[in-house]
C-alpha positions in Angstrom: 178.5 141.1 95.2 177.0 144.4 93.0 178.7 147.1 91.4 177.6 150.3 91.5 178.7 153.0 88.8 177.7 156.1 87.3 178.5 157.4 84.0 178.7 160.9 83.0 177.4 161.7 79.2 177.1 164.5 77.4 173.4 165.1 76.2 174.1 166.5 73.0 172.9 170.3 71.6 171.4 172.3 75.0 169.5 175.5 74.9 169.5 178.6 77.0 166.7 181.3 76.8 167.9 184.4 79.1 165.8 187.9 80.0 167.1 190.9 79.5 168.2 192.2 83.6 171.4 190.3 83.2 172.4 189.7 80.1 176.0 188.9 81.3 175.5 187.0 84.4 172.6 184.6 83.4 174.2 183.2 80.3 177.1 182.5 82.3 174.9 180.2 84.4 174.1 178.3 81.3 176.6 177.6 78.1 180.2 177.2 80.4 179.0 174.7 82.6 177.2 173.1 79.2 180.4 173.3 76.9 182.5 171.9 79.9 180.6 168.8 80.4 180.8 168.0 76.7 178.1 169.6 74.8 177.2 172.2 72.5 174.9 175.3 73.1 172.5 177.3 71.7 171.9 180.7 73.4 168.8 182.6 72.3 169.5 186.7 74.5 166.7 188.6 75.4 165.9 190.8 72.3 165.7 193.8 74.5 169.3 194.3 75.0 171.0 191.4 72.8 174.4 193.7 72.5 176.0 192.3 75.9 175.1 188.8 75.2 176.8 189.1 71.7 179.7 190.9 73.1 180.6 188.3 75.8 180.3 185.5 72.8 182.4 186.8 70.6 185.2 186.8 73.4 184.1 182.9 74.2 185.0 182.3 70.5 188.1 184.5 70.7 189.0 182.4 74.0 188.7 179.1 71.7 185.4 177.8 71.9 185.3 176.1 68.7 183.1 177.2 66.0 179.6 175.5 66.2 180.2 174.9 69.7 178.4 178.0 71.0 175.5 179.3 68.4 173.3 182.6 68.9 169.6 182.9 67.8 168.1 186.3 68.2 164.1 187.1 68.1 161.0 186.5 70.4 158.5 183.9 70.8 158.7 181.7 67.4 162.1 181.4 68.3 161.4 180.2 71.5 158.8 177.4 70.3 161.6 176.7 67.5 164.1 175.7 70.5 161.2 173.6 72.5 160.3 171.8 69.6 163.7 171.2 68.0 164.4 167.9 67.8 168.5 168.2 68.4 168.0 169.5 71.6 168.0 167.5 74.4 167.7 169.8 76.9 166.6 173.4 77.6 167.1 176.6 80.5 165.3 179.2 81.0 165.2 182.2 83.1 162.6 185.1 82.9 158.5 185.6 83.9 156.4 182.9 85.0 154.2 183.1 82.2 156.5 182.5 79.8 158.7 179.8 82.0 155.6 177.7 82.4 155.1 177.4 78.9 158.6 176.7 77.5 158.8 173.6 80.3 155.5 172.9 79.2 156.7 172.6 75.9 160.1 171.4 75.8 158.7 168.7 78.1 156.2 167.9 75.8 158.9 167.7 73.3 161.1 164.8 75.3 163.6 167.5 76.6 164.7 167.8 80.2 163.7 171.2 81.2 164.8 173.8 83.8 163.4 176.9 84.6 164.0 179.8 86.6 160.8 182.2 87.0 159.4 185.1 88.7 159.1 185.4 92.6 157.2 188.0 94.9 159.6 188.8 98.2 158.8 190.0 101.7 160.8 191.5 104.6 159.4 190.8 107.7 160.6 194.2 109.9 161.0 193.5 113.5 160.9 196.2 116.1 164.4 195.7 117.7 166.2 195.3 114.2 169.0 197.9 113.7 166.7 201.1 112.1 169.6 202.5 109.9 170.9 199.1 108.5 167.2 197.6 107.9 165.9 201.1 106.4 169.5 200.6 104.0 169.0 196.9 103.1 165.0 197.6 102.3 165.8 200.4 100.0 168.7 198.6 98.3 166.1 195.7 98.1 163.5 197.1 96.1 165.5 199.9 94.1 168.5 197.7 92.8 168.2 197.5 89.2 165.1 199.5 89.4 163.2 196.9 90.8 163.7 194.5 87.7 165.1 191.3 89.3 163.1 188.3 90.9 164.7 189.2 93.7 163.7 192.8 93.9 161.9 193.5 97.6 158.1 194.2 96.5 156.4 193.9 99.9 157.4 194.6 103.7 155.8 194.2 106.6 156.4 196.3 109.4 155.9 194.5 113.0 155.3 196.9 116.2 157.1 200.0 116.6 158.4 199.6 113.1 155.1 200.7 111.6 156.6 204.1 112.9 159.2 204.1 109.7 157.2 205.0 106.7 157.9 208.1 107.1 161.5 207.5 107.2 161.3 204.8 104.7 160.4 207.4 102.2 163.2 210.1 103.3 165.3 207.3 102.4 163.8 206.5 98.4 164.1 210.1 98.0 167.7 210.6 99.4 168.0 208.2 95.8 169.9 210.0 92.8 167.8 209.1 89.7 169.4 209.1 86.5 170.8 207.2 83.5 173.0 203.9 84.6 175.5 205.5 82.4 176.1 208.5 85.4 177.7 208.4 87.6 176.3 208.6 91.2 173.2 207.1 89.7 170.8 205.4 92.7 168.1 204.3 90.6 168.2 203.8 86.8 165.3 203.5 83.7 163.2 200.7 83.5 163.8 198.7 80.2 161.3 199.6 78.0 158.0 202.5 77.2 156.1 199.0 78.0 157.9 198.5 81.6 157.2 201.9 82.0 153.6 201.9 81.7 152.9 198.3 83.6 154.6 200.2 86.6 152.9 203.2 86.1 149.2 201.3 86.0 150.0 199.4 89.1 150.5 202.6 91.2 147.1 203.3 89.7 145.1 200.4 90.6 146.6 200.1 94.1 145.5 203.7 95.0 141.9 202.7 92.9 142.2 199.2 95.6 142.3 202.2 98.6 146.0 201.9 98.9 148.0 205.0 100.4 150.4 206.4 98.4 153.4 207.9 100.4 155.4 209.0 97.6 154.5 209.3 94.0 157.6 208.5 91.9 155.9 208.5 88.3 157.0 211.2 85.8 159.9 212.3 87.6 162.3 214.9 86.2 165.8 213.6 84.7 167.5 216.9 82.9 168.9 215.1 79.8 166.6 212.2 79.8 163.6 213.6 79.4 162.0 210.8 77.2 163.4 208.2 79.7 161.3 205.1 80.7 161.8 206.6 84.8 160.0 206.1 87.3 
């Protein structure tokens, strides 16, 4: 004798905050499925690279997203505490660093909005002796050199079991087989880091792991790249 239903609502006016490694692919985890289930979207782009974010709205609105429907805010943290503390919004993504994910849910929860978001992560690769040397050396330098190392899945640490300990030395043969170069070239391995500030973070934590008595095996910082000169490479 009971009934059980659900009912599907649309919340109202959602959020999205999105980094700047992929400014295509992330916002496309956010305002279609939004806009499909009935509601409208806000989509603040990283303001490192806001140009692909742009581009890939206008060609929502050219597809016939109504006006209003899907809204761009550019700029950095007052925007962001603008969003969580907006009143219209019901509900809020984000996907970027840790610190700053823990403080938008922090604050859009604070705020009466539902919250979700996707942070940073630290990955390992556990290397087992009887693993296929080629492929495993292939899939490790893929790992941690793929976007130049700026994703949250980008491989940071591996541990080498057994025999396998025997592969550094090929493990670096391999990063320097990589062609380094603008992402704009083609046969580029290994592009620029996205800013003079990524640049220097990277740079200082070679630095303090050979000040912690790391070994380095190969120095990749201030690397020549004919026509780049001023590049952020490393």
């Amino acid at each position: 004798g009971v009934d059980t239903y659900t009912l599907l609502q649309p919340l109202g006016v959602c959020a999205g905050i999105t980094p700047f490694n992929f400014p295509a692919m992330i916002p496309l985890w956010m305002f279609p499925m939004a806009i499909a289930t009935g509601n409208t979207f806000v989509l603040k782009p990283s303001e490192q690279d806001p140009m692909v974010t742009m581009r890939l709205v206008e060609l929502a609105l050219e597809a016939g997203i109504p006006p209003g429907v899907l809204n761009v805010v550019h700029g950095g943290e007052d925007v962001v505490n603008a969003l969580c503390d907006h009143a219209d919004i019901k509900a809020i993504s984000f996907v970027g660093s840790t610190k700053v994910g823990t403080h938008v849910y922090n604050r859009a929860t604070l705020a009466g909005k539902r919250a979700q978001c996707m942070m940073g992560a630290k990955n390992h690769a556990i290397v087992m002796p009887d693993t296929n040397k080629d492929q495993a050396l292939s899939a490790i330098a893929g790992a941690a050199f793929g976007a130049a190392g700026q994703r949250c899945m980008a491989l940071s640490v591996v541990v080498l079991v057994g025999e396998a300990q025997q592969w550094i030395a090929d493990m670096v043969e391999k990063a320097q087989s990589l062609t380094l170069n603008a992402g704009t070239e083609k046969g580029a391995d290994l592009g620029p880091l996205v800013s003079c500030a990524a640049l220097s973070r990277v740079e200082g934590l070679i630095e303090r792991g050979i000040a912690d008595g790391a070994k380095l095996e190969l120095d990749g910082r201030k690397p020549s790249v004919p026509g780049f000169e001023k590049g952020n490479f490393v």
